[in-house]
MARNU-739314 format. One record per residue (C-alpha): residue number from 1; residue in one letter; x, y, z. Coordinates in steps of 0.001 Angstrom, whole numbers, padded with zeros to 6 digits, always signed. Last residue first. Layout:
% MARNU-739314
+-----+---+---------+---------+---------+
:   k : r :       x :       y :       z :
+-----+---+---------+---------+---------+
: NUM : a :       X :       Y :       Z :
...
+-----+---+---------+---------+---------+
***
This chain:
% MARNU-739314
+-----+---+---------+---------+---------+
:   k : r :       x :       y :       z :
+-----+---+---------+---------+---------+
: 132 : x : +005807 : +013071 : -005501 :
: 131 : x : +002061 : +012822 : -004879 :
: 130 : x : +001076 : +010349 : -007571 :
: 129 : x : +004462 : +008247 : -007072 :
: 128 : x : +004043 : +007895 : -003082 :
: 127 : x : +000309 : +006801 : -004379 :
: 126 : x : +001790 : +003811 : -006427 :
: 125 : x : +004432 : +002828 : -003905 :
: 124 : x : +001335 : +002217 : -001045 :
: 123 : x : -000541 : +000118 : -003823 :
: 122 : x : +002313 : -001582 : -004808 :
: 121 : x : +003205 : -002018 : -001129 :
: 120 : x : -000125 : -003096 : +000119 :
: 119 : x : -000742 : -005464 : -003255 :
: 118 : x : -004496 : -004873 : -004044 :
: 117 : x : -007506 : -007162 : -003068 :
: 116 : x : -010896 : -007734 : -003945 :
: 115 : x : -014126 : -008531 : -001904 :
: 114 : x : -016213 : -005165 : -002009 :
: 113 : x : -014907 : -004046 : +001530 :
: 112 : x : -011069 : -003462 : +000336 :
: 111 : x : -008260 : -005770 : +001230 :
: 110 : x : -005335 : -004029 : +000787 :
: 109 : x : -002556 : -006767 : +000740 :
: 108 : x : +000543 : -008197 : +002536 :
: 107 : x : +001925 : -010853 : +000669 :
: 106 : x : +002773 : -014604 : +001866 :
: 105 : x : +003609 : -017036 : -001178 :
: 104 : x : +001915 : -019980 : -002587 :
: 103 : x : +003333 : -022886 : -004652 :
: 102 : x : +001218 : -025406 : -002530 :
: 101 : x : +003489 : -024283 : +000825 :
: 100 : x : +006844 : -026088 : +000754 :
:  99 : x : +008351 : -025214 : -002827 :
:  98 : x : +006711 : -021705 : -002237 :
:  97 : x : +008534 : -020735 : +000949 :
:  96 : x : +011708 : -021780 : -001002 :
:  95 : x : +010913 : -019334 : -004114 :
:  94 : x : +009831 : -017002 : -001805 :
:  93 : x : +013515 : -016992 : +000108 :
:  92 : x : +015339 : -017720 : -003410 :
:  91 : x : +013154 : -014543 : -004474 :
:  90 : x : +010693 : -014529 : -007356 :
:  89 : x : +010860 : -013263 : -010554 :
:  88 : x : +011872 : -016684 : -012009 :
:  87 : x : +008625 : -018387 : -010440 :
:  86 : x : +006117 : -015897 : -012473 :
:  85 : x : +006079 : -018312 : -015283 :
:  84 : x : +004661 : -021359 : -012941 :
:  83 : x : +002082 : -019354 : -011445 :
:  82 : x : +002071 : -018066 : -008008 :
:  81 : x : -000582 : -018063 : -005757 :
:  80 : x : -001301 : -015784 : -002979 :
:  79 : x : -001451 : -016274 : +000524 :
:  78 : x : -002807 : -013572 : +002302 :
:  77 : x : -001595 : -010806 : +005186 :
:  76 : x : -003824 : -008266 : +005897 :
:  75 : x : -004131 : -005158 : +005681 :
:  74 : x : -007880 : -003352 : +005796 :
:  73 : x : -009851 : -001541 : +003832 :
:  72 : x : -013273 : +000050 : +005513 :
:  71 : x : -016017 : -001991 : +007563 :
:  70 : x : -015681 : +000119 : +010543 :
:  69 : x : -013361 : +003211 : +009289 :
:  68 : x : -009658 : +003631 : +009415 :
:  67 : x : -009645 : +006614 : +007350 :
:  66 : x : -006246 : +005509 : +006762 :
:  65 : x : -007508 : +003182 : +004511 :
:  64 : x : -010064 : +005232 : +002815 :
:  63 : x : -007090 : +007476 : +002273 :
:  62 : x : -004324 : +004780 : +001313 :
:  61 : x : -007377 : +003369 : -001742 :
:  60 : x : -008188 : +006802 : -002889 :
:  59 : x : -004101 : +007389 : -003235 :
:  58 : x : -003822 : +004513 : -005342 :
:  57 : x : -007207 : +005362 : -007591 :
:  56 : x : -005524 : +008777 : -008462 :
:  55 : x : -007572 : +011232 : -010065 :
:  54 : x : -010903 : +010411 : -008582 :
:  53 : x : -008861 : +010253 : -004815 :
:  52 : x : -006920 : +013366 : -005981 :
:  51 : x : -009922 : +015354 : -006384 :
:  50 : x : -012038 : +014380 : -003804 :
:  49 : x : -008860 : +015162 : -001562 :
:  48 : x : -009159 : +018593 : -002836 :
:  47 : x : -012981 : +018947 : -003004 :
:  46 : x : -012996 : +017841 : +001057 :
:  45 : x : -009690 : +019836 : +001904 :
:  44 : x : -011488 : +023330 : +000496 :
:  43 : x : -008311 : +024929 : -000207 :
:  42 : x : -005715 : +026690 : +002446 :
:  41 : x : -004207 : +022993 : +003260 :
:  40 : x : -004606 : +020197 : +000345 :
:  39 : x : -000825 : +019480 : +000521 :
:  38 : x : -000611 : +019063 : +003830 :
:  37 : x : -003516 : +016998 : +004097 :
:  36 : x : -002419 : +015001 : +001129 :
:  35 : x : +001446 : +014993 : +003396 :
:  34 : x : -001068 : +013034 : +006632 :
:  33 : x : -002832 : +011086 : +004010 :
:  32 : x : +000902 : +009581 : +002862 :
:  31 : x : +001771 : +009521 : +006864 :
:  30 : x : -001066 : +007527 : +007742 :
:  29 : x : -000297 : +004998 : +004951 :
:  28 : x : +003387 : +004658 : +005746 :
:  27 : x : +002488 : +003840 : +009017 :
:  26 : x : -000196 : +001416 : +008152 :
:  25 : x : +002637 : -000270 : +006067 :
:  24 : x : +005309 : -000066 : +008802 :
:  23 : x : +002094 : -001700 : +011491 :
:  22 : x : +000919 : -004267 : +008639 :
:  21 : x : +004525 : -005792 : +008646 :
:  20 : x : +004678 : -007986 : +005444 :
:  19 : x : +007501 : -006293 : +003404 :
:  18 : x : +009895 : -005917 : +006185 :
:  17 : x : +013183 : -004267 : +004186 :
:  16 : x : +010607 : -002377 : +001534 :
:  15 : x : +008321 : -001162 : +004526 :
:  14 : x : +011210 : +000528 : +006235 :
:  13 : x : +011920 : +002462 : +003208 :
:  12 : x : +008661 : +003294 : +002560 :
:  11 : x : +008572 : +004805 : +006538 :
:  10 : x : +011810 : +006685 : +005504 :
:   9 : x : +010253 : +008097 : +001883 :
:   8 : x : +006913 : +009463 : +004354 :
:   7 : x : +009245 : +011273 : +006772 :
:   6 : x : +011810 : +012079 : +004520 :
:   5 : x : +008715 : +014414 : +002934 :
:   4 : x : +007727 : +013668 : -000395 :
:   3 : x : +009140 : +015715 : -003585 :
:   2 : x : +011672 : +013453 : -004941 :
:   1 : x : +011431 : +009989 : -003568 :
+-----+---+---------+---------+---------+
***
C-alpha cells in the first residue's frame, strides 16, 4: 500500500494468508495506531487523532482497539451466516466448511462494546486505505 510503512503493509499481508489469527490482526492494529502516532507527531496528538477517528470511522474503530481498554473492542472469532446468493463469492474451503456447519462460516470480527460487529480485516483494510 502506497504511503504506509512496510511494516504495517507486511503485517496486512500476513493477515490476508491467515485470515482468522487475532494475534496478526492485533498486530496489524497496533502498528496502524503506532504510523497515526507518527503521523500526528509535532501537533496536539489528542485533536489529531480526534480528528481522524471523526473523519474516519475505520481508523476510530483500530484505535479504540488498540487502546486495549477493559470493556473496549475486542477480536474474536464468530460464526456468521451466509445467505444463499452470497455462496458463489465464497471459497471452495468456506464453501465446504459451510456445507457441514448450518451454512455458517468462521470470520474474525471487531466486536465493539455496544453489541455489533465489524469484519477485522475489512475494518483493518479500511483504515490502511484512510491513512495511505
Amino acid at each position: 500500500m502506497t504511503g504506509l510503512p512496510d511494516t504495517v503493509a507486511a503485517a496486512l499481508a500476513a493477515l490476508d494468508a491467515a485470515p482468522l489469527s487475532r494475534r496478526k490482526a492485533m498486530l496489524a492494529a497496533l502498528l496502524l495506531d503506532a504510523e497515526i502516532d507518527r503521523r500526528c507527531a509535532g501537533t496536539d496528538l489528542l485533536a489529531a487523532r480526534a480528528a481522524l477517528a471523526a473523519a474516519h470511522p475505520a481508523l476510530a474503530h483500530i484505535m479504540a482497539l488498540a487502546a486495549l481498554r477493559e470493556g473496549g473492542p475486542r477480536l474474536v472469532l464468530a460464526q456468521v451466516a451466509v445467505s444463499a446468493a452470497a455462496y458463489s463469492q465464497l471459497s471452495e474451503a468456506d464453501y465446504m466448511v459451510s456445507l457441514y456447519n448450518g451454512a455458517t462460516v468462521p470470520r474474525l470480527m471487531l466486536a465493539l462494546p455496544d453489541g455489533t460487529q465489524h469484519d477485522a480485516l475489512a475494518t483493518l483494510h479500511e483504515a490502511a486505505e484512510a491513512l495511505a
